[in-house]
C-alpha positions as CSV (number, residue, x, y, z in Angstrom):
1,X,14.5,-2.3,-10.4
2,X,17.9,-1.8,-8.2
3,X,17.7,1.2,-6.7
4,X,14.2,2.4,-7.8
5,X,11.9,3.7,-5.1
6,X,9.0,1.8,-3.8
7,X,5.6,3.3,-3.6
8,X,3.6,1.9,-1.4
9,X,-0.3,3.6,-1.2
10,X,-3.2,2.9,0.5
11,X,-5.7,3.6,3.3
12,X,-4.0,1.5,5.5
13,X,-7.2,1.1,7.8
14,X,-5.3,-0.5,9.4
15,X,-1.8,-1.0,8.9
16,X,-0.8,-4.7,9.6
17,X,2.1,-7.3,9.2
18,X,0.8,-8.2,6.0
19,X,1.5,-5.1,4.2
20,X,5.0,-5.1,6.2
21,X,5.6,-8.7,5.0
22,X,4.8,-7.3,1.6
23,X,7.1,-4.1,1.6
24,X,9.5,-6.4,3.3
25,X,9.9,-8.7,0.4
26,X,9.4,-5.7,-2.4
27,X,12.5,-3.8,-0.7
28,X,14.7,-7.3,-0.5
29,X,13.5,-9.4,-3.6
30,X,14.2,-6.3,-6.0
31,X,17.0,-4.4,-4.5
32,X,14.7,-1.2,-3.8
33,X,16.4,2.3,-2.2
34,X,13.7,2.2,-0.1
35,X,9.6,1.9,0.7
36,X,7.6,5.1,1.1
37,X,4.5,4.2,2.6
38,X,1.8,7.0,0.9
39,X,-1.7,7.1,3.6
40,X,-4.1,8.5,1.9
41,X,-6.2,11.0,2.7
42,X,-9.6,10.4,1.0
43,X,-9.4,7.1,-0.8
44,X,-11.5,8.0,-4.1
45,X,-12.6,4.6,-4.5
46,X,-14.0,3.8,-1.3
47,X,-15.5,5.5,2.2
48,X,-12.6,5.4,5.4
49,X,-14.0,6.6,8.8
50,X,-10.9,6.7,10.2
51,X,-8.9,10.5,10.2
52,X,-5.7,10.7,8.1
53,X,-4.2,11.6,10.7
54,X,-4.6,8.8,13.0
55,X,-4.0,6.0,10.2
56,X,-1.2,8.3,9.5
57,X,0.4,7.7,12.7
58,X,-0.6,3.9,12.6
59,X,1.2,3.5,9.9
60,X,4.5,5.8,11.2
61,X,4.5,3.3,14.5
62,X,4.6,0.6,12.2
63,X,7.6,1.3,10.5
64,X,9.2,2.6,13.5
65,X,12.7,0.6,13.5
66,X,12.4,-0.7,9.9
67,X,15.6,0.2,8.2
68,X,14.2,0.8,4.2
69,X,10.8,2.1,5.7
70,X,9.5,5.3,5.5
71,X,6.2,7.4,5.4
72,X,4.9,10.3,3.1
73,X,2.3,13.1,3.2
74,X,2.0,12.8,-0.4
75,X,-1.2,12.3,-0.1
76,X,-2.0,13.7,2.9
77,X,-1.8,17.2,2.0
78,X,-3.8,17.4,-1.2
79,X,-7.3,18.9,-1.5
80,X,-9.6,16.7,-2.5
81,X,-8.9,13.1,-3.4
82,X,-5.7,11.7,-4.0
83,X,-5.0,9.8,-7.4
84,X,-2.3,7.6,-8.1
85,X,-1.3,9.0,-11.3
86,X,-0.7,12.7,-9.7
87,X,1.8,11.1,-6.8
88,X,3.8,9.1,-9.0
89,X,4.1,12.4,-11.0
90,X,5.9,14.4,-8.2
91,X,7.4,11.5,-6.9
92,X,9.3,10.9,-10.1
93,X,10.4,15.2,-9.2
94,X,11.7,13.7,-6.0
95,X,13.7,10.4,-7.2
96,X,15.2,10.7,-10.8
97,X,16.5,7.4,-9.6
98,X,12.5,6.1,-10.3
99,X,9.6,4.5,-8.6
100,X,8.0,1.5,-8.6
101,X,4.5,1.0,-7.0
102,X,3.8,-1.8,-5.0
103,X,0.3,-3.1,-4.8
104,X,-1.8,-6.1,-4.4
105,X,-3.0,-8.2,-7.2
106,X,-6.5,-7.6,-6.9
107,X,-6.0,-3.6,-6.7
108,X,-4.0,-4.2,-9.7
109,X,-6.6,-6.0,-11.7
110,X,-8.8,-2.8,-11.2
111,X,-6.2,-0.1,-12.1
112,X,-8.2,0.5,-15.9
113,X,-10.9,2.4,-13.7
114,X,-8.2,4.5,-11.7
115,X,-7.6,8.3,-12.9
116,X,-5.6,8.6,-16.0
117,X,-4.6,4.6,-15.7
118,X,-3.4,4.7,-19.3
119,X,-0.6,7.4,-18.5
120,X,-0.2,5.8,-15.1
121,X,1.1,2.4,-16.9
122,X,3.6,4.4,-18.6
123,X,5.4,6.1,-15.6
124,X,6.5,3.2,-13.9
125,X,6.4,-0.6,-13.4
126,X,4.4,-2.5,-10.6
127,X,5.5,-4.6,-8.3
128,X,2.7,-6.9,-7.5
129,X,1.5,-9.3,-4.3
130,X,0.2,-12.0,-4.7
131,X,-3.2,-13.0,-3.9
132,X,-4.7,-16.5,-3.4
133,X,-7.1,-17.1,-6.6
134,X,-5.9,-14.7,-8.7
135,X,-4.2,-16.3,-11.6
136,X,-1.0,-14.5,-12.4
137,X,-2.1,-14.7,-16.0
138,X,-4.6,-12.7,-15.3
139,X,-2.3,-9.6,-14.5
140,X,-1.1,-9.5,-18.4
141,X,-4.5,-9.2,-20.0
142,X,-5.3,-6.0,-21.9
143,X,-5.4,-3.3,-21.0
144,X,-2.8,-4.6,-17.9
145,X,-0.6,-6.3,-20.6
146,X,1.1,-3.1,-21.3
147,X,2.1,-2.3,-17.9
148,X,5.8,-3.8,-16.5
149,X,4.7,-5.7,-13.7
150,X,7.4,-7.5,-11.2
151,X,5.7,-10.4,-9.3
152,X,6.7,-10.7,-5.7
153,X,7.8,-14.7,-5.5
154,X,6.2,-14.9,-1.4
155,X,2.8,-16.7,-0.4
156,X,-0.3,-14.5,-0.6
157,X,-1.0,-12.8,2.5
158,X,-4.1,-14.0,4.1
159,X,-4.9,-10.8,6.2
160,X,-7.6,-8.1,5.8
161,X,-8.0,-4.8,6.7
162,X,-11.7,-5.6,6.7
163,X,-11.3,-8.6,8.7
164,X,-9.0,-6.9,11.4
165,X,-11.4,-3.9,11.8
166,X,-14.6,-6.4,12.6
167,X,-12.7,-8.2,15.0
168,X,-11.6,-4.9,17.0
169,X,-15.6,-4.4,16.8
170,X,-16.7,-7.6,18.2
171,X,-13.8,-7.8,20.9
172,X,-11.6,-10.6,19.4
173,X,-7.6,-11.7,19.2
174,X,-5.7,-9.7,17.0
175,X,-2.7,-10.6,18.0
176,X,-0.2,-11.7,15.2
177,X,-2.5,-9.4,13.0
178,X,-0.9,-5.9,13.4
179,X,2.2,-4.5,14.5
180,X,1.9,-4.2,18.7
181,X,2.3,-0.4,18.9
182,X,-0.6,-0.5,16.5
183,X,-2.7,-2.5,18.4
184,X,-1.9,-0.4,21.7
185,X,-2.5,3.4,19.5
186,X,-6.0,1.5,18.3
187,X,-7.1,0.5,21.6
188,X,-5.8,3.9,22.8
189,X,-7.5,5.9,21.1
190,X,-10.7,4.2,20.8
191,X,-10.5,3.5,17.2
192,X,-13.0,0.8,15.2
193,X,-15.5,0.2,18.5
């Protein structure tokens, strides 16, 4: 893994320390070149009310001063929805080095209904965050067993996009949740009232 590039997708609606922790100990724990956090535009699994654009720049404030961080259009810039398997592709065109794509286990556990998931196995290993029920075993049963997965060795993160969002709706703490030039660009701009 020493050297490889980390992936890192997602809607990041928002970005918050969890996923930092998590890129954090990906970029440490397995000698990564670096993190590319990948927005993406229109998430083909799920609705996001937010722009691109403005989870875009959530999620460059965040990383703002992390040596080892960095964001991409990737996904961004593509008409239509963004699958997994077509990123990795021209990422691999970018970094002959490799990738690796970070994820959480419970995305992972669902990656047999993502585009072309067969071929998607194939182009590079996963390095996986915990989460609290899911049995690691669980991660290595077909069709998932023929993917190279990398378990991050950290305590599952206990934060929620979901969760963060409601409380910005009903008006409560968030602090300790997301990074604090997130929190001001949210409140800002008006963003999940």
């Amino acid at each position: 893994m020493r050297g490889k590039v980390g992936l890192f997708g997602g809607a990041f609606n928002p970005i918050h320390v969890g996923h930092l922790r998590v890129a954090e100990e990906a970029l440490r724990q397995f000698g990564l070149d670096r993190v590319i956090f990948i927005p993406t535009a229109r998430p083909p699994h799920k609705e996001v009310d937010v722009p691109a654009e403005l989870r875009f720049r959530m999620v460059e404030l965040a990383i703002a001063g992390h040596p080892g961080f960095e964001v991409s259009r990737a996904e961004m810039d593509t008409d239509g929805p963004a699958y997994t398997v077509d990123t990795v592709r021209k990422m691999l065109k970018l970094y002959p080095q490799g990738v690796a794509y970070i994820i959480g286990a419970d995305a992972f556990l669902g990656l047999s209904s993502w585009k072309d998931s067969d071929e998607l196995i194939q182009l590079c290993p996963f390095i996986i965050a915990p989460r609290r029920g899911i049995d690691p075993e669980e991660l290595r049963r077909p069709p998932l067993d023929r993917a190279e997965i990398h378990l991050i060795p950290m305590e599952p993160v206990e934060i929620s996009s979901s969760e963060i969002r409601r409380r910005y709706r009903e008006g409560l703490p968030v602090e300790g949740l997301v990074p604090e030039a997130v929190d001001r660009f949210i409140r800002a701009h008006g963003i999940y009232r």
